[in-house]
C-alpha positions in Angstrom: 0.0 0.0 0.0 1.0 3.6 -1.0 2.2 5.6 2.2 -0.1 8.4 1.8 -3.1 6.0 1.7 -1.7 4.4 4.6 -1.6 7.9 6.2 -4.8 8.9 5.1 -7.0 5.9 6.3 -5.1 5.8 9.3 -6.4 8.6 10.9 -9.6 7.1 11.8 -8.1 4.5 13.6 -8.3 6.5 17.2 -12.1 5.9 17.2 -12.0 2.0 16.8 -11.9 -0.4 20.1 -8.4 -1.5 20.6 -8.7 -5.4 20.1 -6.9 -5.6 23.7 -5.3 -9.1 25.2 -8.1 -11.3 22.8 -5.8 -10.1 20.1 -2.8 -10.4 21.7 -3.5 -13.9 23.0 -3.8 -15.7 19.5 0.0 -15.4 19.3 1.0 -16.3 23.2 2.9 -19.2 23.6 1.1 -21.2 26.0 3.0 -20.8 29.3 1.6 -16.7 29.7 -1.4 -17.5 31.3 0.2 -19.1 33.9 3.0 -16.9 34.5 0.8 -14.7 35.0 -1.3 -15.8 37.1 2.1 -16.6 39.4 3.2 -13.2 38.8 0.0 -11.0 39.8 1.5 -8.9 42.8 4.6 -8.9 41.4 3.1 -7.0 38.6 2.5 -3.9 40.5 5.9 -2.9 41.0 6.6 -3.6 37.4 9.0 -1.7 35.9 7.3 0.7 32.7 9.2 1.0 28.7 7.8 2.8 26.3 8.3 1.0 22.3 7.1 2.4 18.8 5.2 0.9 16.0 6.2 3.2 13.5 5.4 2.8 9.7 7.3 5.2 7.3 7.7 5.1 3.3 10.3 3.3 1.7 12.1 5.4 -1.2 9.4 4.2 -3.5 6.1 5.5 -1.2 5.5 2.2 -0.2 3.9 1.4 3.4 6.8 -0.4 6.0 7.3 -0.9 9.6 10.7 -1.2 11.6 11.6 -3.7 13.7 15.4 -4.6 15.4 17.3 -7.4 15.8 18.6 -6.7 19.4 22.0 -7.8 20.5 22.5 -11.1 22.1 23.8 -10.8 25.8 23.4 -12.2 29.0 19.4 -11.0 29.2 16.3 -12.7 28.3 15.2 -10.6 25.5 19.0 -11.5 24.0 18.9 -12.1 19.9 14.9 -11.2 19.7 13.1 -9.4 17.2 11.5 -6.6 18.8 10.2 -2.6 18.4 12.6 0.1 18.7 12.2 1.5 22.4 13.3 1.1 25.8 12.5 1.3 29.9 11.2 4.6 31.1 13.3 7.4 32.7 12.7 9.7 35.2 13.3 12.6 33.2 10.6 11.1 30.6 7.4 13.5 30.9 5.3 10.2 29.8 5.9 6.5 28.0 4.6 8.3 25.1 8.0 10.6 25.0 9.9 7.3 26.6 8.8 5.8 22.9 9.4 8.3 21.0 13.1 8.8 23.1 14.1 5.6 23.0 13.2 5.4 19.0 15.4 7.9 17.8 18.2 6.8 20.1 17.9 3.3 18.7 17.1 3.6 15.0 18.0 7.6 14.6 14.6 8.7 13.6 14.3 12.4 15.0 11.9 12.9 17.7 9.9 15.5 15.7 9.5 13.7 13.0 7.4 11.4 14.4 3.6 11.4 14.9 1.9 9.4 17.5 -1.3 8.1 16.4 -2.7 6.2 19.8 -1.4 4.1 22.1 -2.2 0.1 22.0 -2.9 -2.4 24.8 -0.2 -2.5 27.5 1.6 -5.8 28.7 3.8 -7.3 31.4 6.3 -9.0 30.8 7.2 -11.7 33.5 10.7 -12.9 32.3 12.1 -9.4 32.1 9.6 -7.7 34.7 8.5 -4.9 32.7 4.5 -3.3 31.7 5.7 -2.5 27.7 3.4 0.5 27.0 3.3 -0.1 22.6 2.6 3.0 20.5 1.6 3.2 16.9 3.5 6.3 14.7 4.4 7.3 11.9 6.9 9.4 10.3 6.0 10.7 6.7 9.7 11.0 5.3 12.0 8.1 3.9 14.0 7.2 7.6 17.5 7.8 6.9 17.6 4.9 9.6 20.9 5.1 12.7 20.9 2.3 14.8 22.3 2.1 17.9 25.1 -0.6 17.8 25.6 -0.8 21.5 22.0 -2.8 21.4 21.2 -3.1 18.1 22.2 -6.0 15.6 19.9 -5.6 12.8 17.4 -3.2 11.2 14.5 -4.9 9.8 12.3 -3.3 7.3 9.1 -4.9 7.0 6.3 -4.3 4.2 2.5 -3.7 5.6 1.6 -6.2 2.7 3.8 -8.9 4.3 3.0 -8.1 7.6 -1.1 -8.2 6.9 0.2 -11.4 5.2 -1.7 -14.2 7.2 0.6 -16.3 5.3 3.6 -15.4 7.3 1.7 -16.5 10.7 3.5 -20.6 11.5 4.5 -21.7 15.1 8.0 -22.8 15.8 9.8 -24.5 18.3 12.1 -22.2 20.7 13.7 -22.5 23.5 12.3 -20.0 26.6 13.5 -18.1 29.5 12.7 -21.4 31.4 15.2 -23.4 29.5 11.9 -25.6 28.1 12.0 -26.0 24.4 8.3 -25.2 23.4 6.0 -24.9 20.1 4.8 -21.4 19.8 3.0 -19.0 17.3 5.1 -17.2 15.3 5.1 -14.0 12.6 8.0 -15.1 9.6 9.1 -11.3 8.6 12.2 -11.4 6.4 13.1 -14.3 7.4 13.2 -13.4 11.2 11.2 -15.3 13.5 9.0 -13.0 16.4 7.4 -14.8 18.8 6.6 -13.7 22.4 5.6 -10.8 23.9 6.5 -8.6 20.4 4.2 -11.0 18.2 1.7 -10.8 20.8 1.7 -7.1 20.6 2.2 -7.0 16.3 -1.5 -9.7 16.6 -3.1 -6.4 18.3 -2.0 -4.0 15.9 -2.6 -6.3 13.1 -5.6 -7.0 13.7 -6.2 -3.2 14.7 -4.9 -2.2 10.9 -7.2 -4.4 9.0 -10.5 -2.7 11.2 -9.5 0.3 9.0 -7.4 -0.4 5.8 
């Protein structure tokens, strides 16, 4: 789809219901229910990050969303495919400005070149002890994309049409942060596989998209 009709029909998407944790459910792997149901007072002291699911076009108008390959460390989110952003900071007014921070400092996008549209369904995250706080933007100029190389491996570029794509929905075997190797729904998007809390959030705004485009 052509960016500006992308930009266009999006704007009506602040007056739909946000599909909310029915959405993000069809792509949990099927140990979250019980982690959190183990992890319910623990969940009010959870830390708060703010990330960005911001669509831009490519150098020929067409619609696409970033993603990053995060480094691989000693941490549970090590290797994964996930939105640009990051954990809230004091000096952050809001998670909104924590997304939009944490964006530019990881993919070089400038802040004020971003527009936030709304904000989608918040989650905890029980391995890593975090609420993520997801926002959908956009940015109407071809990213001259910076990543960050201290935490960032990759920059992935992936078309709306292949990410509306039911095709590129599977379920894959992985091994999680409780050392159990386990079958688990899946997006396929350029060859990465995102599963987890990230897929769980991309099945909201998926299926957020398609209420208006």
């Amino acid at each position: 789809m052509q960016f500006e009709d992308f930009k266009s029909k999006i704007k009506t998407i602040s007056a739909e219901a946000l599909p909310g944790e029915a959405s993000q459910f069809k792509m949990s792997p099927p140990f979250r229910a019980d982690l959190i149901a183990a992890n319910k007072l623990k969940m009010k002291t959870a830390r708060k990050a703010g990330v960005m699911a911001l669509f831009y076009p490519n150098l020929e108008g067409e619609t696409y969303l970033i993603l990053i390959l995060r480094k691989t460390y000693r941490g549970v989110h090590s290797a994964q495919v996930g939105f640009p952003g990051g954990k809230y900071e004091l000096e952050d007014p809001d998670l909104k400005y924590t997304a939009l921070r944490e964006t530019y400092e990881e993919v070089g996008v400038p802040i004020e070149s971003m527009e936030l549209i709304r904000a989608l369904t918040p989650m905890y995250i029980p391995p890593s002890h975090f609420t993520v706080s997801p926002f959908l933007g956009i940015t109407s100029k071809t990213p001259v994309f910076i990543k960050q190389d201290e935490e960032v491996e990759d920059l992935i570029e992936v078309s709306l049409t292949d990410f509306l794509d039911n095709k590129n929905t599977t379920t894959v075997e992985v091994m999680t942060s409780l050392e159990k190797e386990l079958t688990v729904p899946a997006f396929i998007l350029n060859g990465y596989i995102v599963w987890g809390a990230t897929a769980m959030m991309l099945s909201e705004l998926k299926d957020l998209l398609k209420m208006v485009l």
